[in-house]
C-alpha positions as CSV (number, residue, x, y, z in Angstrom):
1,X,82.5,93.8,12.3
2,X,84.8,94.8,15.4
3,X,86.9,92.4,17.2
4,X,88.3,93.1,20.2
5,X,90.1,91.7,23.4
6,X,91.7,93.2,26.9
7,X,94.0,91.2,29.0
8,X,94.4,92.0,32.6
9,X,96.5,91.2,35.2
10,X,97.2,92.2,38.9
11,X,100.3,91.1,40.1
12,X,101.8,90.7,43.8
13,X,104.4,94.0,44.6
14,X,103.3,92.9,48.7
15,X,100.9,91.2,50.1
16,X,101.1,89.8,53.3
17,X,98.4,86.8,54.5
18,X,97.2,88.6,57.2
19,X,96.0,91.6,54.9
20,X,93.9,89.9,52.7
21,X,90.4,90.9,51.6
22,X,91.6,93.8,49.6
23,X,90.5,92.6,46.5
24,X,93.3,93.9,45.0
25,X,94.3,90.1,44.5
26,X,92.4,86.9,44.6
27,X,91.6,84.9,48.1
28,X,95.2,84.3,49.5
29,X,96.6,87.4,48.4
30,X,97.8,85.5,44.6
31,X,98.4,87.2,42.0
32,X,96.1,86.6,38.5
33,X,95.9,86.9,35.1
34,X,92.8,86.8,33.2
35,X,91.4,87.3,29.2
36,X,88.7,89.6,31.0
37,X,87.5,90.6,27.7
38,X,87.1,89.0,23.6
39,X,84.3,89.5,21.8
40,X,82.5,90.0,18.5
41,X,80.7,93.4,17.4
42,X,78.2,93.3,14.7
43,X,76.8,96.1,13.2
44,X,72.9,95.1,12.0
45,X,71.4,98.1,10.7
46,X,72.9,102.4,10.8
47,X,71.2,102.3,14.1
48,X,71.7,98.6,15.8
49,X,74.9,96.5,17.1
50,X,74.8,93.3,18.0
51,X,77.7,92.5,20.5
52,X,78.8,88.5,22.0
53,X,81.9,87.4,23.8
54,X,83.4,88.1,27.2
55,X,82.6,92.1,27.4
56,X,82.8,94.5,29.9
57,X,78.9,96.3,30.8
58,X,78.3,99.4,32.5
59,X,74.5,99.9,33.6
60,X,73.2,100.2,37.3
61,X,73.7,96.8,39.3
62,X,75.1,95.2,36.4
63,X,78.8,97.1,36.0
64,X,82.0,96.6,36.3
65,X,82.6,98.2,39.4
66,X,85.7,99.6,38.8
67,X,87.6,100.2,41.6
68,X,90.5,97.5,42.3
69,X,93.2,97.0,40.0
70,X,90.8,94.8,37.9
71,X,87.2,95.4,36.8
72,X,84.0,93.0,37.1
73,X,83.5,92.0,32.9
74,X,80.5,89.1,32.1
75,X,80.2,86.5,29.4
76,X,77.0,87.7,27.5
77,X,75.2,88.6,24.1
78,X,72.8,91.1,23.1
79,X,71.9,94.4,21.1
80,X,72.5,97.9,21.5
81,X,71.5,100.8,19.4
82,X,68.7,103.7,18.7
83,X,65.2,102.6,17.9
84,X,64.8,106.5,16.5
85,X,67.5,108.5,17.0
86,X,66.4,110.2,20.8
87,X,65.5,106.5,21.8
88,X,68.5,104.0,23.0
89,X,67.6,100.4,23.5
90,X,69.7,97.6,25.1
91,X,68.6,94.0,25.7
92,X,70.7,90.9,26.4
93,X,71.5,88.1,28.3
94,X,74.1,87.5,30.7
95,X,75.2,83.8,31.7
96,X,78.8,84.2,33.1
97,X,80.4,86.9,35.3
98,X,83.9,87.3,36.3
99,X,84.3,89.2,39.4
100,X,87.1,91.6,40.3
101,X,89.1,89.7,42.5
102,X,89.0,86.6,40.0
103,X,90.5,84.8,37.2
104,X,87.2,82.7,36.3
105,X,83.9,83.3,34.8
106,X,81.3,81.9,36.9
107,X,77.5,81.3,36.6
108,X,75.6,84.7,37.2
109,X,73.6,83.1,40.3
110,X,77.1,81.6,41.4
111,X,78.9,84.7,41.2
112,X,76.1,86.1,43.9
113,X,77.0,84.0,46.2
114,X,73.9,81.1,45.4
115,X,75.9,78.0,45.5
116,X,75.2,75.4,43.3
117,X,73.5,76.5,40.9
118,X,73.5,77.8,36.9
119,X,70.8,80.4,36.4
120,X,71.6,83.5,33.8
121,X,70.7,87.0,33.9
122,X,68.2,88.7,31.5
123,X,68.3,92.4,31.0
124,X,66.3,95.3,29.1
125,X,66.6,98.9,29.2
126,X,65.7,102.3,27.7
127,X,66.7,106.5,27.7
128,X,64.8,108.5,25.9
129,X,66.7,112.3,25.2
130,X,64.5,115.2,25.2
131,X,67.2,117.2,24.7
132,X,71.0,117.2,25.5
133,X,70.9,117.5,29.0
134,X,67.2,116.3,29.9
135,X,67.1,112.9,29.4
136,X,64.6,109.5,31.6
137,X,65.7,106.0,31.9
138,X,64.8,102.6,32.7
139,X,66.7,98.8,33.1
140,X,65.5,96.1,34.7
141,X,67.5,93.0,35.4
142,X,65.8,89.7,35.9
143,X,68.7,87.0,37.6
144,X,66.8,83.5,37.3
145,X,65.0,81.9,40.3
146,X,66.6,84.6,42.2
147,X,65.1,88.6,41.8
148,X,64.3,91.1,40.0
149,X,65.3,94.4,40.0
150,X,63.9,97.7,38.4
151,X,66.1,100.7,38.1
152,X,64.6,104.2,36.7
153,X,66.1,107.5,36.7
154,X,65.8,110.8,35.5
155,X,68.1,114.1,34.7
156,X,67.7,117.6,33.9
157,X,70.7,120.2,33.6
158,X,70.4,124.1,32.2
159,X,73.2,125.9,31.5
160,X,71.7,129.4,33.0
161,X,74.9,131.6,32.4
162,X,78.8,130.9,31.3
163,X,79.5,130.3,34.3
164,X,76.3,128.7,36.2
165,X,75.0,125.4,35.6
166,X,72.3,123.7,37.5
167,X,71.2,120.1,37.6
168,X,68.4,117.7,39.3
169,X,68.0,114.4,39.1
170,X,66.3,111.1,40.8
171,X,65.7,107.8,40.9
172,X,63.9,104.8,42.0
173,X,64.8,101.0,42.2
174,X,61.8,98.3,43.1
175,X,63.8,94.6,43.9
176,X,62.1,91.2,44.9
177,X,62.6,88.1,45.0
178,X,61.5,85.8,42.0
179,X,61.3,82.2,41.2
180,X,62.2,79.4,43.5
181,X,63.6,82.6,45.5
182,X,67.4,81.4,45.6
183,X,68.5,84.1,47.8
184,X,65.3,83.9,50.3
185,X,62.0,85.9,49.8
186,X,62.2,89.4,50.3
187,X,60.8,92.9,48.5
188,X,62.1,96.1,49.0
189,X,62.8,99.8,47.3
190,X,65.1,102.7,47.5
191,X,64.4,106.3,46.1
192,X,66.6,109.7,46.0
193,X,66.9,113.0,44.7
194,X,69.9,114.6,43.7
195,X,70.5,118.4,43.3
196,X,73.7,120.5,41.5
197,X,75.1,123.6,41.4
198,X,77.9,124.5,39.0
199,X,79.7,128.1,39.2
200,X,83.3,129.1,37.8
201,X,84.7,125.3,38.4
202,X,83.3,124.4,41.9
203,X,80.2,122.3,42.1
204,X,77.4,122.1,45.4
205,X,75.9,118.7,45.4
206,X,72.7,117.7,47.7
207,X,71.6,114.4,47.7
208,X,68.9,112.0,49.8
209,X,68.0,108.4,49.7
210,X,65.6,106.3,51.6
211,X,65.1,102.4,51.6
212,X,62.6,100.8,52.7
213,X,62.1,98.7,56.0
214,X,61.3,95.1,54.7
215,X,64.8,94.7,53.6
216,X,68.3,95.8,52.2
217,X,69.0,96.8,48.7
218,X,71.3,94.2,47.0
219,X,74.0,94.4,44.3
220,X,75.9,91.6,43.8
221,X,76.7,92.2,40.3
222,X,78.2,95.4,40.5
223,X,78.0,98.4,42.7
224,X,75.2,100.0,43.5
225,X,74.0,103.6,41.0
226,X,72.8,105.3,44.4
227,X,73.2,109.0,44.8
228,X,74.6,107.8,48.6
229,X,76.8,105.0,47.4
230,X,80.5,106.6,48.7
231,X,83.8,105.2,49.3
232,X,83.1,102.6,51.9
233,X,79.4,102.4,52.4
234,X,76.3,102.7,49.8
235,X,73.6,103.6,52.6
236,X,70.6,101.3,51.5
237,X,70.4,99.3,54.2
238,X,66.7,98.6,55.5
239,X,64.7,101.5,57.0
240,X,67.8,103.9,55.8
241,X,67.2,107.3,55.6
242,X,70.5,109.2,54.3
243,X,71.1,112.4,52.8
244,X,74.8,113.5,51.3
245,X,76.6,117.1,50.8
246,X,79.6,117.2,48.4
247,X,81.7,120.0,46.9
248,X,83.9,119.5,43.9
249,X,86.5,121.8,42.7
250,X,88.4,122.4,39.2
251,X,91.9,124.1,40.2
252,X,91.8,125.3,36.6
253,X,90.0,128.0,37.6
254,X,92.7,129.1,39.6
255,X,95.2,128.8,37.7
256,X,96.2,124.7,38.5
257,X,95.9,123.1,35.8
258,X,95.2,119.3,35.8
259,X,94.1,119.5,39.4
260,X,90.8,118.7,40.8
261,X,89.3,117.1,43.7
262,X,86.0,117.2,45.4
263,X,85.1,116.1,49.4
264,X,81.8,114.5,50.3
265,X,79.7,113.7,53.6
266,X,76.8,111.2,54.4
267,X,75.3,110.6,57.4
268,X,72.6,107.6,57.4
269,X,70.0,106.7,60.3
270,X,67.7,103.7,60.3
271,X,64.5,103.6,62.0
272,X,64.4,101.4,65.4
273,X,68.1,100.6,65.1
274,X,68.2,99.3,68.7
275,X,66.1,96.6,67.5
276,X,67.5,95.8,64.0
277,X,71.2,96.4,65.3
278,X,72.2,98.3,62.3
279,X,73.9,101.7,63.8
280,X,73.4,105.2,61.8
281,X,76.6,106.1,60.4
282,X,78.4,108.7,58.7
283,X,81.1,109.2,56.0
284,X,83.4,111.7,54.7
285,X,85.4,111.2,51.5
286,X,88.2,113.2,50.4
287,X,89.4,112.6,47.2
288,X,92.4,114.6,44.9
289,X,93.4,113.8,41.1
290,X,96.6,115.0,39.4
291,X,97.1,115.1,36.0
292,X,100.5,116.6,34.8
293,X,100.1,119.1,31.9
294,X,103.3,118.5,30.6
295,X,103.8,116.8,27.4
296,X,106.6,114.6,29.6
297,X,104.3,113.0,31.3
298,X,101.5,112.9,29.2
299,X,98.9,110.4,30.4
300,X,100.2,110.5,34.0
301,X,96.8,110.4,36.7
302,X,97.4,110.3,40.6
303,X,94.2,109.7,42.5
304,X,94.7,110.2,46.1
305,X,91.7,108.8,48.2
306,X,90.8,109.0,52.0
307,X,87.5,107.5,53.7
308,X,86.4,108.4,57.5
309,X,83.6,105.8,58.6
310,X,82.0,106.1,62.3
311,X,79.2,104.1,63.0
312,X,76.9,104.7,66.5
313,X,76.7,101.5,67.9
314,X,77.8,99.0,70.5
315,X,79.3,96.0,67.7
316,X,79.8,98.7,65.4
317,X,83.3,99.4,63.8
318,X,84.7,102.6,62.2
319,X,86.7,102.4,59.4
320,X,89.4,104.0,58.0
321,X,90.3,103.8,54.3
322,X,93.7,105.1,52.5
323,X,94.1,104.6,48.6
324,X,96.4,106.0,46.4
325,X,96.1,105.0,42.8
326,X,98.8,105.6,40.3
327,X,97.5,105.6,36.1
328,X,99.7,105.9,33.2
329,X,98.8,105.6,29.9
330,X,101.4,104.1,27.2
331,X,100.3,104.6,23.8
332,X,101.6,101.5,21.6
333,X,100.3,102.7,18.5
């Protein structure tokens, strides 16, 4: 049996009233404390755990979307393990989420914005590993009287040389509404395609997505596992065609040691977007980590973040996004 808990806390250095929405802090720009996770890990057989409590999850649309200064974590129950050992299982139930900007764990249908209401969350998934590197997925997520949504995936990486890797990968995610249809009555897809190329520390990435024209992909419990989903914008809105280039670099390879970074750039265009008002838009993300080698600072990470947003349209706004995120790890032990 494991027993475990995680306290977090994101307190006010500045905050001004006019600045809020940040979600850094909760509505009002107050600072929060919260028992985000405490729960109870049973192990049932060699192969099977059985898990309950406040826990933190980390599938697509169910996550913890961790990119404030507190994650998403959910009240919820279930079991995890291999059914033979190249087949990994997970099934649960999810009845109370706390999201990022909050102290309090709410109903699931609640937390997505449904009012009123008290519905839970039911998921199931499975990976099966052909090998170490080739590997096809499923999960589907049913949220009561609201939708359901299918995710599947699939990856396959070769190491050709020392130096050269290559990887492809893609994916597919069916949603609809269910139910009495809480969030209105819709049905819609996305799928991509994802393509890598590794040599001597830099990586090529191509990726493409395209979302169907009934409606918008929705994520309310966590961000969205797209290929396109960037800094600012996930590209899966109706009739959205997108397609994404990125470059990552190890500096290690140079001779930099604990230095890496990697730049990325979407563009997005929706069919008829003089009718729908949604204008095609583009992206580029820069982002830079720094991790000191030396044993002074051991467990010292600076992320440095930037975001470039222009959107092609007559209501549309660009957007300009600066982060710089400071991590330092304090063993206690």
């Amino acid at each position: 049996m494991r027993v475990a808990t995680t306290l977090y806390t994101s307190q006010k250095l500045y905050g001004p009233g006019d600045k809020d929405g940040t979600q850094l802090l909760e509505p009002g720009q107050q600072s929060f404390t919260v028992l985000g996770e405490a729960y109870v890990e049973l192990r049932l057989t060699e192969l099977t755990n059985a898990r309950a409590g406040r826990t933190a999850l980390d599938f697509p649309y169910l996550n913890r979307q961790d990119s404030r200064m507190v994650p998403n974590t959910f009240l919820a129950y279930g079991l995890q393990g291999h059914i033979v050992e190249p087949l990994e299982f997970t099934a649960g139930q999810v009845t109370h989420m706390k999201r990022r900007n909050s102290d309090n764990f709410e109903p699931m249908s609640r937390a997505a914005g449904l009012l009123g209401t008290d519905e839970p969350a039911t998921m199931a998934g499975m990976r099966y590993n052909f090998t170490e590197s080739i590997n096809l997925g499923f999960v589907n997520l049913y949220a009561w009287e609201f939708m359901n949504t299918f995710y599947a995936e699939g990856n396959a990486g070769w190491q050709v040389t020392d130096d050269l890797a290559l990887g492809v990968s893609t994916q597919f995610t069916d949603q609809r509404s269910v139910g009495d249809e809480l969030g209105g009555d819709f049905e819609t897809s996305v799928y991509g395609a994802k393509a890598s190329t590794t040599y001597k520390g830099a990586t090529l990435s191509m990726a493409f997505s395209s979302t169907d024209n009934d409606s918008r992909i929705r994520s309310p419990f966590g961000s969205y596992p797209g290929y396109l989903s960037l800094m600012v914008e996930d590209f899966n809105r109706a009739g959205e065609d997108a397609w994404l280039v990125g470059l990552a670099y190890d500096f290690a390879e140079a001779g930099w040691n604990g230095i890496s970074g990697y730049v990325n750039y979407a563009e997005g265009y929706v069919s008829d977007s003089d009718s729908t008002g949604a204008p095609d838009q583009t992206e580029l993300d820069v982002t830079l980590d720094i991790r000191p080698t030396n044993a002074v600072v051991d467990g010292l990470w600076l992320r440095l973040r930037h975001a470039r947003v222009d959107q092609d349209g007559r209501f549309a706004d660009d957007v300009r996004d600066w982060r710089a995120i400071l991590n330092y790890e304090v063993p206690l032990l």
